[in-house]
VEXRO-183492 format. One record per residue: residue number from 0; residue in three letters; x, y, z of N, C-alpha, C, O in turn. Coordinates in nm, 3 decimals, m for minus. Last residue first. Example, Ala and Ser with C-alpha at 12.3 -4.5 7.8 and 13.67 -1.06 7.14 Angstrom:
2
+-----+--------+---------+---------+---------+---------+---------+---------+---------+---------+---------+---------+---------+---------+
! num ! residu !    n_xx !    n_yy !    n_zz !   ca_xx !   ca_yy !   ca_zz !    c_xx !    c_yy !    c_zz !    o_xx !    o_yy !    o_zz !
+-----+--------+---------+---------+---------+---------+---------+---------+---------+---------+---------+---------+---------+---------+
!   1 !    ser !   1.285 !  m0.225 !   0.708 !   1.367 !  m0.106 !   0.714 !   1.290 !   0.003 !   0.787 !   1.341 !   0.114 !   0.804 !
!   0 !    ala !   1.319 !  m0.569 !   0.780 !   1.230 !  m0.450 !   0.780 !   1.320 !  m0.330 !   0.780 !   1.424 !  m0.332 !   0.846 !
+-----+--------+---------+---------+---------+---------+---------+---------+---------+---------+---------+---------+---------+---------+
This chain:
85
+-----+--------+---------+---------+---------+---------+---------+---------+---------+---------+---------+---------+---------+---------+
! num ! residu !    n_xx !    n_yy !    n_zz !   ca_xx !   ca_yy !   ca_zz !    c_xx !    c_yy !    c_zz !    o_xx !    o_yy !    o_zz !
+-----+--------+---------+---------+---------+---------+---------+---------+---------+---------+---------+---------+---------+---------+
!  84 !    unk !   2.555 !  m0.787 !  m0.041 !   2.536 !  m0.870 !   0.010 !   2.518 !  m1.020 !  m0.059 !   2.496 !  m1.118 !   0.012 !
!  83 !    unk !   2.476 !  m0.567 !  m0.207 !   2.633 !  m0.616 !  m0.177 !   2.578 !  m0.745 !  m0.128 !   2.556 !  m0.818 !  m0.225 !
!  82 !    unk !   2.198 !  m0.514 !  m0.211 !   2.262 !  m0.543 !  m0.285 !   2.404 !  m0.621 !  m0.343 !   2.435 !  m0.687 !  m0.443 !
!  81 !    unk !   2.248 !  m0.334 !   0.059 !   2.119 !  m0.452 !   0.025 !   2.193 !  m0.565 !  m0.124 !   2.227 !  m0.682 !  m0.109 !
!  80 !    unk !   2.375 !  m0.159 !  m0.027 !   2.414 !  m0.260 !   0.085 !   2.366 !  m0.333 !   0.064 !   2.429 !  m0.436 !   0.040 !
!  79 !    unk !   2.254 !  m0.019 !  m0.196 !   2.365 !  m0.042 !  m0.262 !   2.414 !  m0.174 !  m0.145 !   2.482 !  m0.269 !  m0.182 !
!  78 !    unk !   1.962 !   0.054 !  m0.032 !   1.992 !  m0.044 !  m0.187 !   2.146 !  m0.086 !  m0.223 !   2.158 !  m0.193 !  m0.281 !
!  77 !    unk !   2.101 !   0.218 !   0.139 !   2.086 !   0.095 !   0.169 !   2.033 !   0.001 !   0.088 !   2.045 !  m0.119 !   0.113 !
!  76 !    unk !   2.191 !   0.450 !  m0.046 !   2.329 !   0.361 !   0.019 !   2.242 !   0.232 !   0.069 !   2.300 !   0.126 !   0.046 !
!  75 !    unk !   1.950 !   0.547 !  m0.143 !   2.072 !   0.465 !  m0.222 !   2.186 !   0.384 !  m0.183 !   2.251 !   0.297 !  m0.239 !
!  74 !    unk !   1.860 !   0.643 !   0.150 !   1.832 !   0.535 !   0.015 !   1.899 !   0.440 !  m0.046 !   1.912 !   0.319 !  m0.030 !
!  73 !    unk !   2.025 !   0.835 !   0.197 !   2.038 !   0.728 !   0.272 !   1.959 !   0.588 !   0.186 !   1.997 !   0.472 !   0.173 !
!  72 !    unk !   1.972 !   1.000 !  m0.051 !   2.125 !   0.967 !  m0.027 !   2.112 !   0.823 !   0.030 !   2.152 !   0.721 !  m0.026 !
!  71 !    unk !   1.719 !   1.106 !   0.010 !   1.761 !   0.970 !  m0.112 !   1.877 !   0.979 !  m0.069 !   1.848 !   0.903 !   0.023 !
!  70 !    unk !   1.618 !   1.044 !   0.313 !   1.700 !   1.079 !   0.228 !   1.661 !   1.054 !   0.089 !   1.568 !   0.977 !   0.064 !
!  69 !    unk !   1.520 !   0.902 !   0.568 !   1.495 !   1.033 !   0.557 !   1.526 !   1.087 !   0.433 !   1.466 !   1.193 !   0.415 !
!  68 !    unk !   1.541 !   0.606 !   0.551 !   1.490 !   0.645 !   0.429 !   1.384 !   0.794 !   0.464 !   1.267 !   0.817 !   0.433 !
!  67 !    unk !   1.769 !   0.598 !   0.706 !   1.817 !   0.568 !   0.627 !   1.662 !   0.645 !   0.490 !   1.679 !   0.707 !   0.385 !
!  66 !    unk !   1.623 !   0.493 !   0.943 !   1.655 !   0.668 !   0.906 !   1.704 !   0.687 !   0.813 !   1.707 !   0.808 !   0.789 !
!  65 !    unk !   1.529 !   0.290 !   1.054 !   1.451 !   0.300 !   0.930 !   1.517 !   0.454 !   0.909 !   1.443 !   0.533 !   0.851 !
!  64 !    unk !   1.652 !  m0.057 !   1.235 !   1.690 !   0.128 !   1.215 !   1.630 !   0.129 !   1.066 !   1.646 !   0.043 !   0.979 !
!  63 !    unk !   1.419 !  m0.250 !   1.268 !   1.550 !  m0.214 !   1.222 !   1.562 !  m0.063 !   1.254 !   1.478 !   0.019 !   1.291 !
!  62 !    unk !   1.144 !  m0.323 !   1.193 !   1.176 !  m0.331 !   1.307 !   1.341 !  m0.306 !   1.363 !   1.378 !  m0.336 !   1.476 !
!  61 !    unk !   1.133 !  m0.318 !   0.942 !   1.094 !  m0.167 !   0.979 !   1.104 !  m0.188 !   1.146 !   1.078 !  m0.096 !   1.222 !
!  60 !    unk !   1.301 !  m0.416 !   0.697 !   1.234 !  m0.437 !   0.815 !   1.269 !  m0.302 !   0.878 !   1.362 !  m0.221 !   0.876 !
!  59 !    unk !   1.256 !  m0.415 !   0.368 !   1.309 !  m0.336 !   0.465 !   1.223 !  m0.370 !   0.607 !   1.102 !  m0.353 !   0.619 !
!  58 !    unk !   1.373 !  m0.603 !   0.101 !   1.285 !  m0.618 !   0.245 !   1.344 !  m0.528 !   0.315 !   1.464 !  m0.535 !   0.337 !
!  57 !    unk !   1.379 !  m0.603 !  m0.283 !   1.486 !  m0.576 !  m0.130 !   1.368 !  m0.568 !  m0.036 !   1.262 !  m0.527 !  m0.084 !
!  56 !    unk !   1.351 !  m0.554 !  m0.539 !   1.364 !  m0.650 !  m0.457 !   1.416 !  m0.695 !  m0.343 !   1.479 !  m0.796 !  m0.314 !
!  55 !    unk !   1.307 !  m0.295 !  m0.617 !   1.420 !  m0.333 !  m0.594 !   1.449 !  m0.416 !  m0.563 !   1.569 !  m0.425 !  m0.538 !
!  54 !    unk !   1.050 !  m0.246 !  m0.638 !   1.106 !  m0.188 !  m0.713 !   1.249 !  m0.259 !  m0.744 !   1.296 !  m0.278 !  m0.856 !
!  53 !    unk !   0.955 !  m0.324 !  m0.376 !   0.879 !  m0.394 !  m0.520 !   1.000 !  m0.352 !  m0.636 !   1.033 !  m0.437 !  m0.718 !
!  52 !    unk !   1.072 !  m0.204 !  m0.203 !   1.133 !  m0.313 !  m0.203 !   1.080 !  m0.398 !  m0.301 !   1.122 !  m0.511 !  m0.325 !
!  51 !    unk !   1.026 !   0.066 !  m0.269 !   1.109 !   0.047 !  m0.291 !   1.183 !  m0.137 !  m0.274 !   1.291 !  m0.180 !  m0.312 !
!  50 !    unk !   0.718 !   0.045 !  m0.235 !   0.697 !   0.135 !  m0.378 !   0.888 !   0.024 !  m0.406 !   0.903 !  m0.056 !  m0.499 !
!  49 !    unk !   0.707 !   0.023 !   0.067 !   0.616 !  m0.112 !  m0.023 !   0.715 !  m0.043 !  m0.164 !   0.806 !  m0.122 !  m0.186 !
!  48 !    unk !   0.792 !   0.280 !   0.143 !   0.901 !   0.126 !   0.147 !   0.818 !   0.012 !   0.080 !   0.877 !  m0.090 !   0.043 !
!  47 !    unk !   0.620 !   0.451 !   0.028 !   0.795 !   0.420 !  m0.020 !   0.822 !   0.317 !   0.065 !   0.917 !   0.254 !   0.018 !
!  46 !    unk !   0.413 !   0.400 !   0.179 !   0.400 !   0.325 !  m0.005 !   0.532 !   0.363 !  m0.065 !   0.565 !   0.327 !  m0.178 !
!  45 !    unk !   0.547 !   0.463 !   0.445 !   0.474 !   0.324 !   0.414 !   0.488 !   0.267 !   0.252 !   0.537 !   0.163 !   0.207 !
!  44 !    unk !   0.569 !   0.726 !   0.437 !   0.655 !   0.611 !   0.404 !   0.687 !   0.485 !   0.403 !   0.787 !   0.417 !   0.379 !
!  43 !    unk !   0.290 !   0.835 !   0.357 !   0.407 !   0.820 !   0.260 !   0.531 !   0.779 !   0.276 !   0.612 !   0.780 !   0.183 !
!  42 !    unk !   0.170 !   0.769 !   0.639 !   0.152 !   0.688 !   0.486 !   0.261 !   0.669 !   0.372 !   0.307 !   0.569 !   0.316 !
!  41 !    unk !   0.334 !   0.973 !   0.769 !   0.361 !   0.833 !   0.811 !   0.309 !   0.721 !   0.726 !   0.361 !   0.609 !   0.722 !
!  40 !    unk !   0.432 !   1.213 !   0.545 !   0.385 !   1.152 !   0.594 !   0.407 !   1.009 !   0.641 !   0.479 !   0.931 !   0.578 !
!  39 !    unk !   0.651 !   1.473 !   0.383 !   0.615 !   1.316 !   0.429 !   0.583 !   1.304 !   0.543 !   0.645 !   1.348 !   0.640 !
!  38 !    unk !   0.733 !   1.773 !   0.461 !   0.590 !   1.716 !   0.479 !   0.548 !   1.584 !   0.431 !   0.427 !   1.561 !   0.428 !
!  37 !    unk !   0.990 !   1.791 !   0.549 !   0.969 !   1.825 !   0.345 !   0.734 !   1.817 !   0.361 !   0.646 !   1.850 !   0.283 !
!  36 !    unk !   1.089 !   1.669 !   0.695 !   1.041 !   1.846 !   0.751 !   0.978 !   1.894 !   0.568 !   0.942 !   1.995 !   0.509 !
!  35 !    unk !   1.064 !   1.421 !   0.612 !   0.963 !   1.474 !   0.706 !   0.935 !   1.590 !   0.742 !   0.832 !   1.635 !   0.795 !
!  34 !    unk !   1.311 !   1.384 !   0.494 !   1.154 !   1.399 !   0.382 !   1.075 !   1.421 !   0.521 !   0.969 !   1.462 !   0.475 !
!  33 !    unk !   1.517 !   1.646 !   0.575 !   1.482 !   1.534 !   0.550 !   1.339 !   1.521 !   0.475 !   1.274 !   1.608 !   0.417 !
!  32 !    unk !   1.735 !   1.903 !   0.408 !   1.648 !   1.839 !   0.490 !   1.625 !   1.714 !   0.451 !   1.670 !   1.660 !   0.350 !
!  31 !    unk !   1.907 !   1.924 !   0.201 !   1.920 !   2.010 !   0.274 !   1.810 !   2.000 !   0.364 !   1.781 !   2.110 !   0.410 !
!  30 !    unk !   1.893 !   1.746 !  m0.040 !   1.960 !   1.733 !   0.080 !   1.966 !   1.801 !   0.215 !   2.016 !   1.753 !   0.317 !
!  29 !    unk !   1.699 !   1.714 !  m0.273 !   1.754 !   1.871 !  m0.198 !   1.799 !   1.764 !  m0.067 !   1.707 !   1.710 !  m0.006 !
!  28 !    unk !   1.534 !   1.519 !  m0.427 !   1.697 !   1.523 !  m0.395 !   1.779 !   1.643 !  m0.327 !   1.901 !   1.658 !  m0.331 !
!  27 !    unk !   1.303 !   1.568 !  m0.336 !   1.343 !   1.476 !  m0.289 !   1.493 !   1.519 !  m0.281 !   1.559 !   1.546 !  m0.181 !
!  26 !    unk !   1.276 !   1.840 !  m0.517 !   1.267 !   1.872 !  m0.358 !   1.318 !   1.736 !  m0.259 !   1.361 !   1.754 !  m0.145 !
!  25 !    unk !   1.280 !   1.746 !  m0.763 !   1.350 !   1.792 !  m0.728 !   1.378 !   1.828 !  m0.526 !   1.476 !   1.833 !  m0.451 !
!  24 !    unk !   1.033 !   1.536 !  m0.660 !   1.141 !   1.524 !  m0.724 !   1.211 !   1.607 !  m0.765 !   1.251 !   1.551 !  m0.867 !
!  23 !    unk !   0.830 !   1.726 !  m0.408 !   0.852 !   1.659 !  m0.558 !   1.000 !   1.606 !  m0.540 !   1.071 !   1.624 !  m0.441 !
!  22 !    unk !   0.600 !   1.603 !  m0.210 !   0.699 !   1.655 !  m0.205 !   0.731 !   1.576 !  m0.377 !   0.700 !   1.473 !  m0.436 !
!  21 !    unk !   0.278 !   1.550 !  m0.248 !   0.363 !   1.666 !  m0.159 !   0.497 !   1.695 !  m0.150 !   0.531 !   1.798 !  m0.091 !
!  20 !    unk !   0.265 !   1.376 !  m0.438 !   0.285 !   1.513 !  m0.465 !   0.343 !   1.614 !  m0.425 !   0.408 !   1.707 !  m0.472 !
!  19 !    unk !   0.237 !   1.143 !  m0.302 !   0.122 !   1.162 !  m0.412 !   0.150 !   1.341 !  m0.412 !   0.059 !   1.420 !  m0.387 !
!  18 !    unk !   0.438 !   0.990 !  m0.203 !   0.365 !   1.165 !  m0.122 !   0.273 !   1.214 !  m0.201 !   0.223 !   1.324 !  m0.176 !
!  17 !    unk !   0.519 !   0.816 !  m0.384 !   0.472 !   0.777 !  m0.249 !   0.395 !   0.904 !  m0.187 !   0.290 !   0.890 !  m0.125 !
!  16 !    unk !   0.634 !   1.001 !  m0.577 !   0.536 !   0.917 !  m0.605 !   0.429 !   0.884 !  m0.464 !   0.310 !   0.913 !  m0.447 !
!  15 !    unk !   0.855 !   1.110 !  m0.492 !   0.713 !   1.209 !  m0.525 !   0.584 !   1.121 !  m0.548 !   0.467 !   1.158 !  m0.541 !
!  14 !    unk !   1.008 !   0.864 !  m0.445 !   0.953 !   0.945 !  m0.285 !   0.808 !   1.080 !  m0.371 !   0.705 !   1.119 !  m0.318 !
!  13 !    unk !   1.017 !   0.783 !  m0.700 !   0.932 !   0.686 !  m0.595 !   0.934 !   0.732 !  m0.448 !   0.883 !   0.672 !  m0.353 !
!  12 !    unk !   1.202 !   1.018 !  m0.822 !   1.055 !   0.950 !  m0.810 !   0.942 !   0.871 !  m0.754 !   0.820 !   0.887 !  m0.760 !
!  11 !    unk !   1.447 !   0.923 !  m0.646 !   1.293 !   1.054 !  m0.594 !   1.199 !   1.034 !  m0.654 !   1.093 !   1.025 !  m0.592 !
!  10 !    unk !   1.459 !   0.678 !  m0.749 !   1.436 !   0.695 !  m0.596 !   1.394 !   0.832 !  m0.559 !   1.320 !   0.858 !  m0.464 !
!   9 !    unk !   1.585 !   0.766 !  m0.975 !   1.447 !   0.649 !  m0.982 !   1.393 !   0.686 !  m0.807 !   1.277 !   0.717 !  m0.779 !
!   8 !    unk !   1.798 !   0.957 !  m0.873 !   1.650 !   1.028 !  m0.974 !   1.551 !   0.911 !  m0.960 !   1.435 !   0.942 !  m0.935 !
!   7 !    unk !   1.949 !   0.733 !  m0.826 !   1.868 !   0.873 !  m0.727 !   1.782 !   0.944 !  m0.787 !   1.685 !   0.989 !  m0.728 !
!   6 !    unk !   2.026 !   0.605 !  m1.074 !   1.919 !   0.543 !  m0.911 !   1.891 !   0.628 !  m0.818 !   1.809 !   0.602 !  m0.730 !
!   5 !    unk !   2.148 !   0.768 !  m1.206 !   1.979 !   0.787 !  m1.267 !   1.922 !   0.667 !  m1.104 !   1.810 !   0.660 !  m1.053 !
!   4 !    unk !   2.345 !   0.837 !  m1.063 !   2.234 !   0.980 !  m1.093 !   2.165 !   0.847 !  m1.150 !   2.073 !   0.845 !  m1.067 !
!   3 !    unk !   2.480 !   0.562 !  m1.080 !   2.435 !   0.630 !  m0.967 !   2.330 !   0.754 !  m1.004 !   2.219 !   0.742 !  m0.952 !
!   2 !    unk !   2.527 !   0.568 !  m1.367 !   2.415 !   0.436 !  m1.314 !   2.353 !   0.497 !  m1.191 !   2.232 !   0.500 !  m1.170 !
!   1 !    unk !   2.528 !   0.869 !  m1.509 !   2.567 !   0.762 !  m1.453 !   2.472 !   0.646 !  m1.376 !   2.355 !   0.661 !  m1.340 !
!   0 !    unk !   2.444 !   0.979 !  m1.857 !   2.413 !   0.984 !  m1.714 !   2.467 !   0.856 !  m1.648 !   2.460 !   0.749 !  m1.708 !
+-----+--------+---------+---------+---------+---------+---------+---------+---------+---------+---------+---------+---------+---------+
């Protein structure tokens, strides 16, 4: 498995995690919506951005553009930025 598939698989886990259920890990990585029409909550993206900047050592200011974590796609790209830097 590649470094990329297994940081999108770690990152739906930590979106099924954060939704304590409501949305799984396969249903994270369905692209075909966002995590809000998926039924994330305004909690559940609270303990995904606490869940992803513990995880990753990364600060997401939430006084920023936050659409990035409708996804795992958009996820991964702003860990991978976060990261560049």
């Amino acid at each position: 498995m590649k470094a990329q598939e297994i940081l999108h698989d770690r990152v739906a886990e930590l979106i099924a995690a954060a939704s304590n259920g409501t949305v799984t890990t396969q249903q994270a990585l369905d692209a075909s919506s966002n995590l809000l029409e998926k039924g994330f909550t305004s909690l559940s993206f609270l303990q995904l951005i606490d869940a992803v900047e513990n995880e990753f050592g990364l600060y997401i200011d939430l006084e920023e553009d936050t659409t990035f974590l409708g996804s795992v796609d958009g996820i991964v790209g702003f860990i991978h930025a976060q990261q560049a830097q």
